[in-house]
C-alpha positions as CSV (number, residue, x, y, z in Angstrom):
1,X,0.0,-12.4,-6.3
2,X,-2.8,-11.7,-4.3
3,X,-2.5,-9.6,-1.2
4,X,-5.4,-7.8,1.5
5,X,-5.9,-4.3,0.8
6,X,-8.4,-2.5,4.0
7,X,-9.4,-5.9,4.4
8,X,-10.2,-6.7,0.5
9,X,-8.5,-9.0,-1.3
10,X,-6.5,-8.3,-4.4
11,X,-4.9,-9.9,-7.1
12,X,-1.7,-8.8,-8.8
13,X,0.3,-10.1,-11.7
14,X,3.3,-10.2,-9.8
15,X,5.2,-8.9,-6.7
16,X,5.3,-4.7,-6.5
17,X,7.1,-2.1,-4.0
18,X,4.7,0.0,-2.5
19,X,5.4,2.9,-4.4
20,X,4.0,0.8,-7.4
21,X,1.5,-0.6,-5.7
22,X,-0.2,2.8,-4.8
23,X,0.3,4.3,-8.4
24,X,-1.9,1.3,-9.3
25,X,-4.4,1.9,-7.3
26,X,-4.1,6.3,-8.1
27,X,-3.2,6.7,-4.5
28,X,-1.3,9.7,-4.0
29,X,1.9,8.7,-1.7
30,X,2.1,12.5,-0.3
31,X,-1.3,12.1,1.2
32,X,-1.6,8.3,2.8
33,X,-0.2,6.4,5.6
34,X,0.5,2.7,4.7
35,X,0.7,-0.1,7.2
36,X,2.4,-3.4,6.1
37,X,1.9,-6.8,8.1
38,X,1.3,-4.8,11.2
39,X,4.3,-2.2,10.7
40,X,3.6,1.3,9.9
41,X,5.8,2.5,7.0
42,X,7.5,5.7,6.3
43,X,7.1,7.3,2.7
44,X,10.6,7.3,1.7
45,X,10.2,3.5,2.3
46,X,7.7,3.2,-0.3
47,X,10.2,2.0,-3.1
48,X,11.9,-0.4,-1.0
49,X,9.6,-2.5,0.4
50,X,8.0,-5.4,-1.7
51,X,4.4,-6.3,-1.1
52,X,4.4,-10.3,-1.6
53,X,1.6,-13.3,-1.3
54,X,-0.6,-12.8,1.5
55,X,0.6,-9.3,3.1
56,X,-1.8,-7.4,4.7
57,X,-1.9,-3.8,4.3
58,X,-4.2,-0.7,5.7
59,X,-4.1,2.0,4.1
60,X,-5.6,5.3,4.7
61,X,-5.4,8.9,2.7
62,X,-5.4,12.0,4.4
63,X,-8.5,14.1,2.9
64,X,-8.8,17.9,3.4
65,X,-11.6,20.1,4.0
66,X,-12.9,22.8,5.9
C-alpha cells in the first residue's frame, strides 16, 4: 500500500489504522495532529480510521521547549 506522508511517499505491506500507522513510524499519538485526505482527525479516531492506497496525510508533532 503506498500512501503520501508530508508530501513523501510511502510504502506499506498492507492497509493500517492510524494508530498503527504512527507506532510505525515512532510517532507519539499524544503529541501530533494528523490530517487525512483533507480532514483533520481527532486522537480518539486514531484506531478507527484506515489509511488505504493513495491517502494523503500531514502530519505534524507538537515539540516543546523553552
Amino acid at each position: 500500500m503506498k500512501c503520501i506522508i508530508n508530501g513523501d511517499e510511502f510504502n506499506f505491506d498492507e492497509a493500517l489504522t492510524l494508530s498503527d500507522l504512527l507506532q510505525s513510524l515512532e510517532l507519539d499519538q499524544e503529541r501530533i495532529i494528523v490530517e487525512w485526505n483533507d480532514t483533520l482527525v481527532k486522537n480518539d479516531q486514531f484506531n478507527e480510521i484506515v489509511v488505504r492506497e493513495s491517502d494523503r496525510l500531514e502530519l505534524l508533532e507538537f515539540v516543546g521547549g523553552g
